[in-house]
Kinemage of the C-alpha trace (Angstrom):
@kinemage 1
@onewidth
@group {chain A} dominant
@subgroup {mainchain}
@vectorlist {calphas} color= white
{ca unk a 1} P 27.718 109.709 92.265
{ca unk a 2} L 26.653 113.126 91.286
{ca unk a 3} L 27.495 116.370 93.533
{ca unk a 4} L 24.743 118.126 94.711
{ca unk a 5} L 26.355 120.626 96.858
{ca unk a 6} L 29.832 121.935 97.805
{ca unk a 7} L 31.170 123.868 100.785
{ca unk a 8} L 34.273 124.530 102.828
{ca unk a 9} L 36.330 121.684 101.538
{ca unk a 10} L 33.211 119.021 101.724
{ca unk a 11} L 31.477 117.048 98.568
{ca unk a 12} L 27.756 116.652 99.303
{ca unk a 13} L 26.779 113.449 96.464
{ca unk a 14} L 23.702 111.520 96.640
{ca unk a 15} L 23.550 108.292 94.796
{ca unk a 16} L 20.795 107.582 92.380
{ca unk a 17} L 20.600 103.859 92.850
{ca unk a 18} L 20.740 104.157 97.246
{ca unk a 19} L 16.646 104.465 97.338
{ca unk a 20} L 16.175 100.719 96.147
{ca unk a 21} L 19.283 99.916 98.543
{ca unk a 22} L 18.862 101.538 102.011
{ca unk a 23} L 15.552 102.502 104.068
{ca unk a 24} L 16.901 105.512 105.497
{ca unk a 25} L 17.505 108.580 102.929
{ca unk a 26} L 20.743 109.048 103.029
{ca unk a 27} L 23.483 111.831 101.358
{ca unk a 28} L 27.089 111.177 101.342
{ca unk a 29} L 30.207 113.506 102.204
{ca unk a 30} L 33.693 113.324 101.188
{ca unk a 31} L 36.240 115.961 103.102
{ca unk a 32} L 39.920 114.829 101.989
{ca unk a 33} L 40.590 111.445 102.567
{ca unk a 34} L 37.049 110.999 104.944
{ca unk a 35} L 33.779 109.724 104.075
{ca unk a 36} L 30.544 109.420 106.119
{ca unk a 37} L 26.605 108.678 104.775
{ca unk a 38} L 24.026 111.261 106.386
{ca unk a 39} L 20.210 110.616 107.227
{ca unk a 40} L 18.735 114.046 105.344
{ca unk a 41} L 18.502 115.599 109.307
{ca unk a 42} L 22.483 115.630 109.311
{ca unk a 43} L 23.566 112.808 111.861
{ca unk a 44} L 26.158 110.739 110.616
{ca unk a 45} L 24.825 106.923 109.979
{ca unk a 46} L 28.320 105.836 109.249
{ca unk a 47} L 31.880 107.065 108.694
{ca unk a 48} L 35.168 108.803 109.762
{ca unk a 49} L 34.219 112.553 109.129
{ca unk a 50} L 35.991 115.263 111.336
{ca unk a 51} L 33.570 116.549 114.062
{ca unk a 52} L 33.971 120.037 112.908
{ca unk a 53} L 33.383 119.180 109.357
{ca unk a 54} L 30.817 116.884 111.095
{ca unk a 55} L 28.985 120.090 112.564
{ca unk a 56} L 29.131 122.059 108.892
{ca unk a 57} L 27.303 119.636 107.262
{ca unk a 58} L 24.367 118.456 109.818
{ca unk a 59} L 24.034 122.756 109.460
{ca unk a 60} L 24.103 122.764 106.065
{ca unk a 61} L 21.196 119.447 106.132
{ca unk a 62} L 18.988 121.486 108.788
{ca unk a 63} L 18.686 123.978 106.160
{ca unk a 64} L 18.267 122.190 103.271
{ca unk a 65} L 15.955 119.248 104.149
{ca unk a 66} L 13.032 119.921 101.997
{ca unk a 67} L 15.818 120.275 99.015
{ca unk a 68} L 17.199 116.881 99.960
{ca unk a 69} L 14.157 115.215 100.626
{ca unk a 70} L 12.787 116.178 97.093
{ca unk a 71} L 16.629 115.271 95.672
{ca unk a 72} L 16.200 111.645 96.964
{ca unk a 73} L 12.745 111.387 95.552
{ca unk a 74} L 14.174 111.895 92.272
{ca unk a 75} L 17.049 109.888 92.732
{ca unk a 76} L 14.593 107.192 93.318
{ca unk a 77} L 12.792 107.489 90.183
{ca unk a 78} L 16.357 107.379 88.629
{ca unk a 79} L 15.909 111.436 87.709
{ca unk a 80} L 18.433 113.490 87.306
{ca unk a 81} L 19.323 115.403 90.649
{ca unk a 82} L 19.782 119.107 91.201
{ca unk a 83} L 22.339 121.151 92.942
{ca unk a 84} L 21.849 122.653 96.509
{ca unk a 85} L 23.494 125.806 97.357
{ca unk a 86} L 26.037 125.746 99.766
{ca unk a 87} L 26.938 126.574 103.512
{ca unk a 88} L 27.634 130.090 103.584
């Protein structure tokens, strides 16, 4: 799964088969040993992720939304996906 964006400790990846597999656009994080899929407003559909790391990364989707929502557009059409800058 290719990294699109990386930030305090925190892997942003977004799959490029998930479009054909799930309804809601999604993003996944990894923070040590926790995982969690995002909808592209932030909020956590599923996982263990730290509430602080939790609150980094729905800021870091707020601000980014129109870069994710093109990102799983062209994971859809099995593109290539491009990188997002991080939370500063």
């Amino acid at each position: 799964m290719p990294v699109i964006s990386m930030f305090f400790g925190i892997l942003i990846k977004m799959n490029w088969g998930d479009t054909g597999k799930h309804n809601t656009p999604r993003f996944h994080a990894e923070y040590q040993d926790y995982e969690g899929s995002f909808n592209l407003d932030g909020e956590m559909i599923v996982g263990n992720i730290p509430r602080k790391q939790e609150a980094l990364i729905r800021a870091w989707a707020l601000l980014h939304g129109d870069e994710l929502s093109a990102n799983w557009k062209l994971a859809g059409q099995m593109t290539e996906t491009f990188r997002i800058d991080p939370l500063k």
